[in-house]
C-alpha positions in Angstrom: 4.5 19.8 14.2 8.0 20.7 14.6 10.7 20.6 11.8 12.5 17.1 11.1 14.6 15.6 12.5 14.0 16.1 16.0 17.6 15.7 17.6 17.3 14.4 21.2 20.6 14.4 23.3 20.7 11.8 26.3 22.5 12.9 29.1 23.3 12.2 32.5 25.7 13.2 35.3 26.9 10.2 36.2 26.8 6.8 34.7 24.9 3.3 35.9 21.9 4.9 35.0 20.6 3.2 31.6 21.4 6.3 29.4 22.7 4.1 26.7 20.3 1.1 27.0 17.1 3.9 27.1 18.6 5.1 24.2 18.3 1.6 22.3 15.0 0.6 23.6 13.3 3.9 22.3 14.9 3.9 19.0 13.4 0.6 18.5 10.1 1.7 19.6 10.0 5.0 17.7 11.4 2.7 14.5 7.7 0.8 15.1 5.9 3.9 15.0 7.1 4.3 12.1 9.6 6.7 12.6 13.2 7.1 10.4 15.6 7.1 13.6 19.5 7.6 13.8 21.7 6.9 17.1 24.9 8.5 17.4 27.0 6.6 20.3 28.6 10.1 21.2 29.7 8.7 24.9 33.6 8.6 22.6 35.5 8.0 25.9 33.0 4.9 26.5 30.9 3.7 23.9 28.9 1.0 25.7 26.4 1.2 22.9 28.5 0.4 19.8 29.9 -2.6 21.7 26.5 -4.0 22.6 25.2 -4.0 19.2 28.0 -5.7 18.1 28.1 -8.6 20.8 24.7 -9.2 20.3 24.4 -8.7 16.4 22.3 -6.1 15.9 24.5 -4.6 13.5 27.0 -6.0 11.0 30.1 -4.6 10.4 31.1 -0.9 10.5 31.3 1.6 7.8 34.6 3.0 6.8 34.1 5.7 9.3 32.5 6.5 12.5 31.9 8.8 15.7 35.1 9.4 15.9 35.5 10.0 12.4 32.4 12.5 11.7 33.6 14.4 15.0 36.9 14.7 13.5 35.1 16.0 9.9 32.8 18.8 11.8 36.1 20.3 14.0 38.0 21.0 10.8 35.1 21.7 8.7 34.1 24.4 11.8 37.5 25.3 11.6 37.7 26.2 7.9 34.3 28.1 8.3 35.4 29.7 11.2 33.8 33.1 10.1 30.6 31.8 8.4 28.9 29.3 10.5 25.7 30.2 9.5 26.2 29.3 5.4 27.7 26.4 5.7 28.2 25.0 2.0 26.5 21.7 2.4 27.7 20.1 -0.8 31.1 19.6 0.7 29.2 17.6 3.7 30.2 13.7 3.7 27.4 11.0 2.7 25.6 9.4 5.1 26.8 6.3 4.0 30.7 6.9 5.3 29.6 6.9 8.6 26.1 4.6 9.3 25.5 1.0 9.6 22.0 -0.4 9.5 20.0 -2.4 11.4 18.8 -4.8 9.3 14.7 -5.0 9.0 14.2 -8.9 10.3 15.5 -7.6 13.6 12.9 -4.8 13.9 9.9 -6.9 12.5 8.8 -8.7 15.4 7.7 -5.2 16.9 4.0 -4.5 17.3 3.6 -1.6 14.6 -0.2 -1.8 14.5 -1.0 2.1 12.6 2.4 1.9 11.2 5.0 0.9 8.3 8.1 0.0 10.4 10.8 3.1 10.2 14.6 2.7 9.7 17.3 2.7 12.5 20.9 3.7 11.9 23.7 3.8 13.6 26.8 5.4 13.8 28.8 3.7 16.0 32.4 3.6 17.0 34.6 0.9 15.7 37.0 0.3 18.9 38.8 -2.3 16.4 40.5 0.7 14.3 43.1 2.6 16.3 40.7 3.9 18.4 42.8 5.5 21.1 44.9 6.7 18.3 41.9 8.1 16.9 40.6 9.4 20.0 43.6 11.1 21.5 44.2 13.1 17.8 41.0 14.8 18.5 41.7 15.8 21.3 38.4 16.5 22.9 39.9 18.0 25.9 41.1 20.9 24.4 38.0 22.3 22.7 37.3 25.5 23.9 33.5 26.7 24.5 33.4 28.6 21.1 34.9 25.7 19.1 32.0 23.7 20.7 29.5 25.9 19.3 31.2 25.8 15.9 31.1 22.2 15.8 27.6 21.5 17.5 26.4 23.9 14.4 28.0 22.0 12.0 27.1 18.4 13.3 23.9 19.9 13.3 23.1 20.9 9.6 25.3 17.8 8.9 22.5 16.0 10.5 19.6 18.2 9.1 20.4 18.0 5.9 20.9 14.2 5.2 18.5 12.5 3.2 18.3 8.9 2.1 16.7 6.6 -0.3 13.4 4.8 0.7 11.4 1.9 -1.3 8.0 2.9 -2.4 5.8 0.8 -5.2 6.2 0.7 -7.9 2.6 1.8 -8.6 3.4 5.1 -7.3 5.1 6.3 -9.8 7.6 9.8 -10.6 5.2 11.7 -7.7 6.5 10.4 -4.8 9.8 11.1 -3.0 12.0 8.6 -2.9 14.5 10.4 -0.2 13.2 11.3 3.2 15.0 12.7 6.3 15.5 11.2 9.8 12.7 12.0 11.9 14.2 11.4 14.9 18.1 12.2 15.9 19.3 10.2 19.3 22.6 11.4 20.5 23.8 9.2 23.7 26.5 11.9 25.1 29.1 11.3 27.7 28.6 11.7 32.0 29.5 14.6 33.8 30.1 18.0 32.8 32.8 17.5 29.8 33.7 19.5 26.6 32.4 16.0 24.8 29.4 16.5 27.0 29.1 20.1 26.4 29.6 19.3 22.5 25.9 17.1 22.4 23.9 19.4 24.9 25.1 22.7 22.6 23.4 24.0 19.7 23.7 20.1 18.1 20.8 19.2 19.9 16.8 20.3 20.0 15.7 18.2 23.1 16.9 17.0 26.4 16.6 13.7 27.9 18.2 13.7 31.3 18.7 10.8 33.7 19.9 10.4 37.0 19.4 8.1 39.5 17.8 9.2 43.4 20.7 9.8 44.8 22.0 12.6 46.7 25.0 12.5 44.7 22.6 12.2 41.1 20.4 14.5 42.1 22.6 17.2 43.1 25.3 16.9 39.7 21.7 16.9 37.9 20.7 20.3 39.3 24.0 21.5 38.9 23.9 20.2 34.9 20.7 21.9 34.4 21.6 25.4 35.8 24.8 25.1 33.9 23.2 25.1 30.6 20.5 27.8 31.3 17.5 25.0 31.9 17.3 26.2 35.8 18.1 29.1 37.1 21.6 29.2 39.0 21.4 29.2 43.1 25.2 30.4 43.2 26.8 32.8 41.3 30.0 30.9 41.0 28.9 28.3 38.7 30.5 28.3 35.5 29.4 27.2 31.4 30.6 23.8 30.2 33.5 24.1 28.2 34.6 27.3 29.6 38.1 28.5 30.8 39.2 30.1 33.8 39.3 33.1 33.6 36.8 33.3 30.3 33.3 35.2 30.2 30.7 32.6 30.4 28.9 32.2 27.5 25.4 30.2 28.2 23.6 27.5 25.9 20.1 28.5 25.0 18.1 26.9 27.0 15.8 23.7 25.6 12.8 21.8 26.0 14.2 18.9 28.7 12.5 15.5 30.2 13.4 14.6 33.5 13.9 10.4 33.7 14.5 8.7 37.3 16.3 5.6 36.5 17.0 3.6 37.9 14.1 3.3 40.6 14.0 0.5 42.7 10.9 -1.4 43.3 11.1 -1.7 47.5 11.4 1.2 50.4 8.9 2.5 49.3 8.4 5.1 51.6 12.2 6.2 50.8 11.4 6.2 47.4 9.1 8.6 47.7 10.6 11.0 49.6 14.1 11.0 47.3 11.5 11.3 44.2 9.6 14.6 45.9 13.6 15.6 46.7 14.4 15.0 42.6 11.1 17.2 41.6 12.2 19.6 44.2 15.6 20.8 42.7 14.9 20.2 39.2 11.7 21.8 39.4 9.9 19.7 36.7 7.8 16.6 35.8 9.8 13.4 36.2 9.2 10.5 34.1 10.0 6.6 35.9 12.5 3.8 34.7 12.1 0.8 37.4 14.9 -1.1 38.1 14.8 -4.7 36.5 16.5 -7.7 37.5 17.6 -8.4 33.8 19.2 -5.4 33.5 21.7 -6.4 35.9 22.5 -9.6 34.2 22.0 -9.0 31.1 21.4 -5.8 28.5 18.2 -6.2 26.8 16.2 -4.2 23.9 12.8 -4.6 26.0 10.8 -2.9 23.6 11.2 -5.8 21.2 12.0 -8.6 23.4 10.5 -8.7 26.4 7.1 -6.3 25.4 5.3 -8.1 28.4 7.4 -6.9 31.0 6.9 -3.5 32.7 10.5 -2.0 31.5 8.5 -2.1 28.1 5.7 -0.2 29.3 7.5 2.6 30.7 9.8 2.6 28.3 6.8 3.1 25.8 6.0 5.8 28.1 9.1 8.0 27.8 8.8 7.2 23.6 5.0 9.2 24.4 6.8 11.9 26.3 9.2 12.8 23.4 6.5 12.5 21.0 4.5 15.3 22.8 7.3 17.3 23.2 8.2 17.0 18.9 4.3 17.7 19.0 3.4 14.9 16.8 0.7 13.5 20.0 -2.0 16.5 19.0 -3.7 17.5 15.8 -2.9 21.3 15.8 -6.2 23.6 15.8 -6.6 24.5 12.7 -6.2 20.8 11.4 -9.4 20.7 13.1 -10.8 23.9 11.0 -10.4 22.5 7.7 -12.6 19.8 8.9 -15.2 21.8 9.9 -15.3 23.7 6.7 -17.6 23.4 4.0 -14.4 23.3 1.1 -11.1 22.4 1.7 -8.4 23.5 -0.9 -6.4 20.5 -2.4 -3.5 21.7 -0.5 -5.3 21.1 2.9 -6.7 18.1 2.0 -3.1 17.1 1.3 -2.1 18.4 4.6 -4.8 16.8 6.4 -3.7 13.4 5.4 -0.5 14.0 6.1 -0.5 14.8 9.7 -3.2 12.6 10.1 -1.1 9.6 9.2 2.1 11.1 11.6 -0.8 11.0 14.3 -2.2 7.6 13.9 1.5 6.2 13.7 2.5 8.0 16.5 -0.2 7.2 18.7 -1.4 4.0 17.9 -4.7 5.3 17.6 -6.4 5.5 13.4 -9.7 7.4 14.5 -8.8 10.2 12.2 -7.8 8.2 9.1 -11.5 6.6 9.5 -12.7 9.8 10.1 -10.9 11.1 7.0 -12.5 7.9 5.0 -16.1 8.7 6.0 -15.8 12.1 6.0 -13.6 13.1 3.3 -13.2 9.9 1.2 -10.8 9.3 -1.8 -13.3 10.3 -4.5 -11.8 13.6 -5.1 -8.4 12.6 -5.5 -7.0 14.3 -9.0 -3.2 14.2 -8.2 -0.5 11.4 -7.8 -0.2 12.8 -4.4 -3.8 12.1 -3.4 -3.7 9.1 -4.8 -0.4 8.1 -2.4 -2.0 9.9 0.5 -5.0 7.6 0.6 -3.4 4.7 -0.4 -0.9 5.0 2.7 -4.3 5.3 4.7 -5.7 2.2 3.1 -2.1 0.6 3.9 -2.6 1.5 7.7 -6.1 0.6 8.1 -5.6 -2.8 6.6 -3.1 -3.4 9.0 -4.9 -2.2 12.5 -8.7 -2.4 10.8 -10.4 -5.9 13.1 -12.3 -6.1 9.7 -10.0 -5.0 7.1 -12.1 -6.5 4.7 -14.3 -3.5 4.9 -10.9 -1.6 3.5 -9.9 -3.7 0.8 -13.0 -2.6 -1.5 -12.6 1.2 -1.2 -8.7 0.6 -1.3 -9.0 -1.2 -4.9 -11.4 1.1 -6.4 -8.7 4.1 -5.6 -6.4 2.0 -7.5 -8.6 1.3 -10.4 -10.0 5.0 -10.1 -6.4 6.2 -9.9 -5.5 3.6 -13.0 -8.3 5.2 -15.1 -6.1 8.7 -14.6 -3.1 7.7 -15.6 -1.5 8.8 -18.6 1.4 6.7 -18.7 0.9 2.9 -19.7 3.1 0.9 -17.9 2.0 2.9 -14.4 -2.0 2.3 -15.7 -0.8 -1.3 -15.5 0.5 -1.5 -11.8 -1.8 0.4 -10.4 -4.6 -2.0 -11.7 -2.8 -4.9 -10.7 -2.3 -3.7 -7.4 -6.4 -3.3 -7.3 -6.0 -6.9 -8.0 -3.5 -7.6 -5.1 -6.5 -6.3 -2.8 -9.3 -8.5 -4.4 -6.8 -11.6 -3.5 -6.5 -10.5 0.0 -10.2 -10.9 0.1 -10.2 -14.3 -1.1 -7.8 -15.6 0.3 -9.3 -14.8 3.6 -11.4 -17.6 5.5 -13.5 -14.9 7.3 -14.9 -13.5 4.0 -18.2 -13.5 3.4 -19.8 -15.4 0.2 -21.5 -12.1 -0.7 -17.7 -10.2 -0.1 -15.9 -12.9 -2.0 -18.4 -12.8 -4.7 -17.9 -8.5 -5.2 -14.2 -9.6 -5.2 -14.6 -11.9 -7.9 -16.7 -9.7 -9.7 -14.1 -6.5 -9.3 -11.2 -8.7 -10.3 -13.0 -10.1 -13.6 -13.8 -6.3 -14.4 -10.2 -5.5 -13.9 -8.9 -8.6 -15.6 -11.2 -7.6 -18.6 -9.7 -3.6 -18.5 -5.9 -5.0 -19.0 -7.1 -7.5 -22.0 -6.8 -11.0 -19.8 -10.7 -12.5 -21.4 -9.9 -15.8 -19.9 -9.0 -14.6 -16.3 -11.9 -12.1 -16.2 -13.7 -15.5 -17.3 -12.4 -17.7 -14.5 -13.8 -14.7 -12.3 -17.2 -14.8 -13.8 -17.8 -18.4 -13.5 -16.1 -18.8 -10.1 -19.3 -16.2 -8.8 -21.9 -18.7 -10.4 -20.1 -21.6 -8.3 -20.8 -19.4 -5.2 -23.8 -20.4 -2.7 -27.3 -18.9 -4.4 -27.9 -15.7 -2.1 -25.9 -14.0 -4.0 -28.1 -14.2 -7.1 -28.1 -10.6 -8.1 -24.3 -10.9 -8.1 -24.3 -14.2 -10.1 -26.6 -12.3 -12.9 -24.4 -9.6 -12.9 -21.7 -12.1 -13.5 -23.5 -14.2 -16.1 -23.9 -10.7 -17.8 -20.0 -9.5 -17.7 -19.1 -13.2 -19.0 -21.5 -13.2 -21.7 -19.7 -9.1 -22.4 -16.3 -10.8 -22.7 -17.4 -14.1 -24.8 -18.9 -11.2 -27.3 -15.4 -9.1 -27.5 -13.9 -12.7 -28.5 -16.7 -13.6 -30.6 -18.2 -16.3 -29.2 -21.6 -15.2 -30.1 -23.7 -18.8 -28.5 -21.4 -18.4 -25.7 -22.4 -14.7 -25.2 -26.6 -15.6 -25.7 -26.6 -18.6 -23.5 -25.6 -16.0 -20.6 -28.2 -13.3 -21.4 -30.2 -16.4 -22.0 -29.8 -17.9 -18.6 -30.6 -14.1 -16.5 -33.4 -13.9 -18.5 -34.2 -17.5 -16.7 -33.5 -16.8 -13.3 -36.6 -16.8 -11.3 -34.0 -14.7 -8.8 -32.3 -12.2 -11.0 -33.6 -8.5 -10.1 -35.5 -6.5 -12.7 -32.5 -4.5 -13.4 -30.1 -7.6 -14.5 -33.0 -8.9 -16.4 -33.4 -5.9 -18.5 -29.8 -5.8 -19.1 -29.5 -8.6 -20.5 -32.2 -8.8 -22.7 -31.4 -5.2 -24.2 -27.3 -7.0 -24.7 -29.0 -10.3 -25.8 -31.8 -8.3 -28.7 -29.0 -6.3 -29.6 -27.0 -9.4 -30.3 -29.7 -10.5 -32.3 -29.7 -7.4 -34.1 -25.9 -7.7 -35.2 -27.1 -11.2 -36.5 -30.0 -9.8 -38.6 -32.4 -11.7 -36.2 -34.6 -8.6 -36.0 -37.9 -9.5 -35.3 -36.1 -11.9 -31.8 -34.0 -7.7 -31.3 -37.5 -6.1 -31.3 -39.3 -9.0 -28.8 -36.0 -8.6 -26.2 -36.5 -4.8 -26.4 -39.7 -4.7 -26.1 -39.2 -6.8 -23.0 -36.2 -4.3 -21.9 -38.5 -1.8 -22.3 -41.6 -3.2 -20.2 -39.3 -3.6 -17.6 -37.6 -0.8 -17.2 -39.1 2.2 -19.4 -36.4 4.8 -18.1 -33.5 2.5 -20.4 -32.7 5.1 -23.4 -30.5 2.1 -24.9 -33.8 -0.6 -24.4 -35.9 2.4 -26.2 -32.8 3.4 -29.0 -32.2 -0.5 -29.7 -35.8 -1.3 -30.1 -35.9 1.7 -32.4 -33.3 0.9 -34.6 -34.6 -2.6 -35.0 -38.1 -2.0 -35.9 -37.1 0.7 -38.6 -34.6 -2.2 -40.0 -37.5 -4.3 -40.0 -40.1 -1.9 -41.8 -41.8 -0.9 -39.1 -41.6 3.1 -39.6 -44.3 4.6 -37.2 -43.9 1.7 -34.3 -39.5 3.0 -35.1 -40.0 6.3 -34.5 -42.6 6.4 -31.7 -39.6 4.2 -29.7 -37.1 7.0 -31.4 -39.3 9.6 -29.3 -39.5 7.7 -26.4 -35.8 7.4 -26.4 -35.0 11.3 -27.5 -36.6 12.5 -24.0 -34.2 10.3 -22.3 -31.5 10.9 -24.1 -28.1 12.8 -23.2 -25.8 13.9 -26.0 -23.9 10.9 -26.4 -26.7 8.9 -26.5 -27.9 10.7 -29.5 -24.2 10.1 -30.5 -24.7 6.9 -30.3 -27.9 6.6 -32.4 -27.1 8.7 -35.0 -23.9 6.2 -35.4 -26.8 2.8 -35.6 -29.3 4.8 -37.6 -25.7 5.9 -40.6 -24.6 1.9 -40.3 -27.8 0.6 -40.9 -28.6 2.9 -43.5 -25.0 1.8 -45.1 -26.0 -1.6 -44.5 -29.8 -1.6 -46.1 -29.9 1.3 -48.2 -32.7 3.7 -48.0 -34.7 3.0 -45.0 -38.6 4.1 -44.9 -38.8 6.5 -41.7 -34.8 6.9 -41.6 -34.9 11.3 -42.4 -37.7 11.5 -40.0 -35.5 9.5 -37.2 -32.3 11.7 -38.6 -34.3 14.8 -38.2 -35.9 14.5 -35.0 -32.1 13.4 -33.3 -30.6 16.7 -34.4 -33.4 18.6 -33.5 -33.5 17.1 -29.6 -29.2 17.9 -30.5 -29.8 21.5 -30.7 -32.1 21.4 -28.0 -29.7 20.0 -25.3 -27.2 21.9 -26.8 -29.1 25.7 -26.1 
C-alpha cells in the first residue's frame, strides 16, 4: 500500500471536458469507501468548482482563507526556505482549519457505503466574494519561473502530507486509539493548457495523474503534447519545451508519474467514428484509456452522479475511474506476503495487527468483506490482548454488521469481544462502556423482527449476564424472566435462565425466590442433565447455608448421580455429610472430589471445611478431610 495521502492532480488541455465535475463525483465516491478526501479547486483563473458547491449548497460558508490564500502562503514560505526545501520546519505550516470548509455528513449519507464507515470530504475552495482579482493578480502566477514552481509544489506538498485532523471514535475505545488521521486521498483540479498554474499541480505537488481530453484532433494532439512535456511520453520533436520554462533557459523535466488516461466526453452515436478517434487517442498517448460517456444532464445541469443519480450509467463509469485510482494507490490487492502470514502456523501480534488493517482498507475499497470473514473464521478475536486488537476487530464487527445479509450471526461474536475486552480492562469507567456497548449489540438482536426465538433468547440471556457484571439485579432479572416468556423449544435456554435468576435473587437475598428456580429446573421434564445438576448442587448448597443439611446431602447426591465428573456436586456433598456426622460417607465424597479437583478447587474446600469448623466446633473426620486436601495440594503442586 502506498504512503497517505495519495495526491491526484486532474488535468486537462483544454476545458469542456468534465475535469471539475469528475473531480466532485469521485470525491464523493471515494468519501463512501470510506476514504478521508480533500479537493483543492486549483483551476485559480476559473474555479468552476468552488462556485458549484456553493450554488447548490454543498458547502456553507468559506473559511477565512482559501486557494488563493494557501498559494500565496507556500510562494513566500518557498521563498524564505529558498535554500532548504528539503527540511521544511513544519511547525510554522498554517492549520488546516484556515483554509477548508466541510461538507457536512447529511449530504454524503445517502451513498451506498456497504463495507464502509463514510470518510470526510473537504474543501478548499476559492471565495470569489473577497477581492479575488485583487487577490489573484498580487500572486502573480504568471511570473513564476520553473524553479519557483518546484519550490512551491514541494512545499504545498508537505503542507498537504503533513496535515492531520481530529476524528470521533467511541467512547469505549479508550486512550489507544488515534484520534487524528491524515487525508487519504488529495484531489487537485488544476487549470487547462500548458500554464505555470498548470505546471504548479502536475510538479512535485502531485503523486498521480488523471488526464482528460476529449476525441478531438485538437484534445488529442495538446494531450500528447502535455504528456511529453512532463516526461510521461517520450518527445517526437526536439523543440518541445518544460512547462514553466523561459526562453532561452535549460529545460528542467518533471519526474515522470503514474498517469490515467480519461476520454470524456464520449458521445453515445457514430459509432464507428468513435472508434476510430478512440484507437487514434490510444495511439499517441500510448496507454490504457478509461470512458466518460456524454450525458444529457450534464449539459443542463451539473450533477454529483455518484450520489444522485447512482442508477444512471455516468455513476457506473464514474465508479470505474474511483477503481482505477484505487489500483494505482494499490489499495485493490492484498500484497503477497499479507497472504504468507495467513498461511503460517504463528503470526506475531504485529502481523496480526497488520493483517486487519489492510484487510479493512481492502474490504472498504472494494466492496467486497471475504477477508474480514476469512479473518473471523480463521483468525478470530479470541487472542486479542491489546486495545489495538480489541479496536481492530471491533471495526470488523462494525463492517460486517453493516454488509453481513444476516448480521445477526455478527452481533454474538461482536458482544462477547466487548465483554471479553471489558473483563481486561483496568480502568473503571472504560470497563463500563465497553460492556454496555456489548449491550448495544444484544438490543440490535432484539429489536430485530427476523430474529430467531432461540437467537433472541441467547440475547436475553447475554444481556441478563452483563446486566448482572455492572450490578443492575433487576435488569439482569427482566432478562431472565423475559427468556421463560419465550416459546418452549428453547428449554435448555429457559433452565439456564431459571438458574441465573435464582443466582441473582441469592446475591439480594431472596433466599425462596432463589429455591423456587432451582426448584422449578429440577421440574422440567425438558431441562438437560446438565442444567438439572446445576441446579440441584446451587439449590443443596442453599440448603446447606440454611443448616438444612440432610435436604444439602439428598440434592448432592442427586448432582452427583447425574453428573459424577462435578468436583463442586462431590466437595458440597462432602462438606454437608461431615456437618451432619456422617464421617466415613464425608470423606469417601472428599476423595471422590480430591481426583477431580484443580487447585482452586481445593482452595475452595479448605475455605467450607475452616468455616464450618468455626461454625460447629470440632468436627469428627474434619483432620482426616484437612489432611488428605493438602496432601492432593502438594501433589498438583510437584
Amino acid at each position: 500500500m502506498s504512503d497517505f495521502p495519495q495526491i491526484f492532480t486532474f488535468y486537462s488541455f483544454k476545458g469542456g471536458v468534465g475535469r471539475s465535475m469528475a473531480v466532485l463525483n469521485i470525491a464523493y465516491a471515494l468519501v463512501a469507501k470510506g476514504r478521508n478526501v480533500l479537493v483543492l479547486d486549483m483551476d485559480l483563473e476559473a474555479p468552476g468548482l468552488s462556485g458549484f458547491l456553493r450554488r447548490h449548497n454543498e458547502i456553507g460558508d468559506f473559511a477565512a482563507q482559501d486557494m488563493v490564500d494557501l498559494v500565496r502562503w507556500a510562494t513566500d514560505f518557498s521563498a524564505a526556505s529558498r535554500q532548504n526545501t528539503e527540511s521544511l520546519d513544519k511547525a510554522a505550516f498554517p492549520p488546516l482549519s484556515d483554509f477548508i470548509v466541510s461538507v457536512p455528513r447529511e449530504k454524503l449519507e445517502s451513498i451506498p457505503h456497504p463495507c464502509a464507515e463514510l470518510g470526510r470530504l473537504d474543501i478548499v475552495p476559492v471565495d470569489e466574494e473577497r477581492d479575488y482579482y485583487g487577490r489573484l493578480t498580487a500572486l502573480g502566477t504568471g511570473s513564476f519561473e520553473q524553479d519557483a514552481l518546484i519550490r512551491i509544489g514541494s512545499v504545498l506538498r508537505a503542507w498537504l502530507k503533513s496535515r492531520r485532523f481530529a476524528i470521533q471514535v467511541p467512547d469505549y475505545y479508550g486512550p489507544a486509539a488515534e484520534r487524528t488521521v491524515a487525508y487519504d486521498y488529495v484531489l487537485v483540479d488544476s487549470r487547462t493548457g500548458v500554464t505555470e498554474t498548470g505546471g504548479l499541480c502536475i510538479g512535485p505537488l502531485s503523486d498521480q495523474l488523471v488526464v482528460l481530453t476529449a476525441l478531438n484532433d485538437q484534445n488529442v494532439q495538446g494531450t500528447r503534447k502535455f504528456l511529453e512535456e512532463v516526461g510521461i511520453l517520450a518527445k517526437q520533436s526536439s523543440e518541445a519545451t518544460d512547462i514553466g520554462a523561459r526562453e532561452g533557459e535549460p529545460a528542467r523535466r518533471l519526474d515522470p508519474k503514474p498517469t490515467l488516461i480519461v476520454a470524456s466526453p464520449v458521445p453515445a452515436g457514430e459509432i464507428k467514428q468513435k472508434q476510430e478517434r478512440l484507437r487514434e487517442l490510444l495511439s499517441a498517448v500510448g496507454k490504457a484509456v478509461v470512458k466518460l460517456s456524454y450525458h444529457p444532464q450534464m449539459a443542463l445541469l451539473e450533477s454529483i452522479f455518484t450520489r444522485d443519480y447512482r442508477d444512471e450509467y455516468l455513476a457506473g463509469e464514474y465508479d470505474a475511474l474511483v477503481r482505477e485510482m484505487l489500483d494505482m494507490a494499490r489499495e485493490t490487492t492484498l500484497p503477497d506476503h499479507l497472504m504468507a502470514i495467513w498461511q503460517k502456523s504463528h503470526i506475531s501480534p504485529s502481523e496480526r495487527r497488520d493483517l486487519v488493517a489492510r484487510s479493512l482498507r481492502f474490504a472498504s475499497a472494494t466492496g467486497d468483506d471475504w477477508p474480514l470473514k476469512f479473518l473471523l473464521n480463521t483468525l478470530g478475536p479470541e487472542q486479542s490482548v491489546e486495545d489495538q486488537d480489541f479496536i481492530g476487530w471491533d471495526r470488523i464487527f462494525h463492517v460486517l454488521s453493516r454488509s453481513e445479509e444476516r448480521p445477526l450471526l455478527v452481533l454474538e461474536p461482536w458482544s462477547k469481544l466487548l465483554l471479553h475486552w471489558s473483563l481486561r480492562s483496568t480502568d473503571s469507567e472504560l470497563l463500563v462502556l465497553r460492556r454496555e456497548a456489548a449491550l448495544g449489540c444484544y438490543e440490535r438482536v432484539l429489536q430485530d423482527e427476523g430474529a430467531s426465538v432461540r437467537q433472541k433468547a441467547q440475547a436475553h440471556l447475554n444481556r441478563g449476564v452483563t446486566h448482572g457484571k455492572l450490578g443492575d439485579a433487576e435488569m439482569a432479572i427482566a432478562d431472565y424472566t423475559a427468556i421463560l416468556e419465550l416459546p418452549a423449544e428453547v428449554a435448555e435456554l429457559k433452565a439456564t435462565a431459571l438458574i441465573y435468576r435464582g443466582e441473582t435473587y441469592g446475591q439480594l437475598g431472596a433466599s425462596d425466590n432463589e429455591i423456587a428456580d432451582y426448584t422449578a429446573v429440577v421440574m422440567m421434564p425438558d431441562a438437560p442433565t446438565e442444567q438439572k445438576s446445576w441446579a440441584l448442587v446451587n439449590r443443596g448448597w442453599q440448603y446447606f447455608l440454611e443448616d438444612r443439611y440432610r435436604e444439602a446431602i439428598e440434592d448432592h447426591s442427586r448432582a452427583v448421580s447425574l453428573n459424577p465428573k462435578s468436583c463442586t456436586a462431590q466437595g458440597n456433598l462432602a462438606i454437608a455429610l461431615l456437618v451432619d456426622g456422617q464421617a466415613d460417607a464425608a470423606l469417601a465424597a472428599y476423595d471422590a472430589a480430591l481426583a477431580l479437583a484443580s487447585i482452586e478447587d481445593l482452595d475452595d474446600m479448605a475455605s467450607d471445611l475452616e468455616t464450618a469448623i468455626q461454625k460447629h466446633g470440632a468436627l469428627a473426620g474434619a483432620d482426616e478431610a484437612r489432611s488428605r486436601i493438602e496432601a492432593r495440594r502438594k501433589s498438583l503442586q510437584s
